[in-house]
C-alpha positions as CSV (number, residue, x, y, z in Angstrom):
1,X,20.6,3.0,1.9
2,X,23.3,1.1,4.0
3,X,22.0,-2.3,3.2
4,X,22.2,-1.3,-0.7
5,X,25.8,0.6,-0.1
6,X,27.2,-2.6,2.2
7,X,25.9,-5.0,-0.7
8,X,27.3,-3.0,-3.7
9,X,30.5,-2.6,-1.7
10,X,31.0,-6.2,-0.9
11,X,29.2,-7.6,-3.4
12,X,27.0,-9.9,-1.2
13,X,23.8,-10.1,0.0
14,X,24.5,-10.2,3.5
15,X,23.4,-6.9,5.2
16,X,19.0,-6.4,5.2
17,X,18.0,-3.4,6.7
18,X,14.6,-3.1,9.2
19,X,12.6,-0.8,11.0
20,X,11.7,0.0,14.7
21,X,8.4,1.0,13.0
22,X,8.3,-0.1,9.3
23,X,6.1,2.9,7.8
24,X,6.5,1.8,3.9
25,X,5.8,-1.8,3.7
26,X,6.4,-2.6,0.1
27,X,8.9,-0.3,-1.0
28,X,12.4,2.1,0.0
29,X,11.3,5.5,0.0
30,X,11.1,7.5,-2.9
31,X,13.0,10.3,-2.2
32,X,15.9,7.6,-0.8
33,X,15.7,5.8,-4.3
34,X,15.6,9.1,-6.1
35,X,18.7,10.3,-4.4
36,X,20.8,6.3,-5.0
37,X,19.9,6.8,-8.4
38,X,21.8,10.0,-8.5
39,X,24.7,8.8,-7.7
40,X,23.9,5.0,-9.9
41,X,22.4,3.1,-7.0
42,X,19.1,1.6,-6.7
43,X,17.0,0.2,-3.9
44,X,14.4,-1.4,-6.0
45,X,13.5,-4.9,-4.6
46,X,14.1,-4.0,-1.3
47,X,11.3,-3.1,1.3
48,X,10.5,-2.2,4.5
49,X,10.4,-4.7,7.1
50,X,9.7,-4.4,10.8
51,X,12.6,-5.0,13.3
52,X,12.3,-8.3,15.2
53,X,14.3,-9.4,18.3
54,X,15.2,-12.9,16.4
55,X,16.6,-10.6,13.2
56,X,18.9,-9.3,15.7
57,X,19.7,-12.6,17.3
58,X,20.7,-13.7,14.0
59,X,22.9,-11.0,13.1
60,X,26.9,-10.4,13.6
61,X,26.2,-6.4,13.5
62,X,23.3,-3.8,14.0
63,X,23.4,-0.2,13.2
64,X,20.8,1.8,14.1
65,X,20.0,5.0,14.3
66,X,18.4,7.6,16.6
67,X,14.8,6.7,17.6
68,X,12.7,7.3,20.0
69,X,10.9,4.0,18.7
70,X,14.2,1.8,19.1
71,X,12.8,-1.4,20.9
72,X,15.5,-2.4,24.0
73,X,16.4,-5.7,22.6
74,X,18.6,-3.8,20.2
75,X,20.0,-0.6,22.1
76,X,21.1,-3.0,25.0
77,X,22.3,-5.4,22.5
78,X,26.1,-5.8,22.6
79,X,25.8,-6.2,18.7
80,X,24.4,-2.9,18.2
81,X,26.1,0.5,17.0
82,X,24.2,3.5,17.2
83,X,25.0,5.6,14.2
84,X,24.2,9.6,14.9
85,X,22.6,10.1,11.6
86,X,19.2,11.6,11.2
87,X,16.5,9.9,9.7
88,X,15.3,12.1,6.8
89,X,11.7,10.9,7.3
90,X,10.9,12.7,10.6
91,X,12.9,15.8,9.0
92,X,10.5,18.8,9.7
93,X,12.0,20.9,6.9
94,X,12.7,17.7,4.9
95,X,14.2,18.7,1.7
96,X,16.2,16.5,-1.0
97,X,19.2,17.8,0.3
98,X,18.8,16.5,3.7
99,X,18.1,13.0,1.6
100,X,21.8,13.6,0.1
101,X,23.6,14.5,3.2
102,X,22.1,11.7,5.0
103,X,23.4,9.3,1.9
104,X,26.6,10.7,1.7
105,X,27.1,9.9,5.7
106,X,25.6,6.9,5.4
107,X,28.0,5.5,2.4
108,X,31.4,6.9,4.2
109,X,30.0,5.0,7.3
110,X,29.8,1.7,5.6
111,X,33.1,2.3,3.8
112,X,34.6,2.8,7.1
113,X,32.9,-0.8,8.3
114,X,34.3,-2.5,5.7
115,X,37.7,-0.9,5.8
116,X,37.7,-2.1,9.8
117,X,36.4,-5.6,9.1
């Protein structure tokens, strides 16, 4: 969701998103896609890629969030923001209105990124 809102925003390509522990390896997940489309968004195209120390060598910023699975080389990384938003996949009780408030937190984050940079 935050690489599709930063891009839309900005109109650039230049945020990707990755995982401590990639689950979905071709695709967003469903439930993510279904709630962007809600709101006329869409995360086809992108996928689920796992987190290496040289994509956050290259980068200028990482967000993450809360993970036990977070590997060091990003938590100790002076580039890295941790971002207290749950992650709707290891939501017990998930429902899709976990999926929205976790979207709508997301997109005023990013907003607020931009607005700051």
């Amino acid at each position: 969701m935050a690489e599709t809102f930063y891009n839309t925003f900005t109109k650039s390509h230049d945020a990707t998103s990755a995982g401590a522990i990639a689950t979905l390896k071709n695709h967003a997940s469903e439930r993510g896609e279904t709630v962007m489309k809600e709101i006329g968004l869409t995360m086809a195209g992108q996928k689920s890629d796992q987190l290496t120390q040289e994509m956050v060598d290259a980068a200028d910023k990482v967000v993450w969030f809360p993970t036990p699975y977070m590997p060091s080389y990003v938590t100790k990384s002076y580039k890295a923001e941790l971002w207290d938003v749950a992650d709707p996949h290891y939501e017990e009780n998930r429902t899709i209105e976990i999926d929205r408030a976790v979207r709508d937190e997301i997109k005023k984050r990013i907003e607020k990124l931009i607005d700051e940079n």
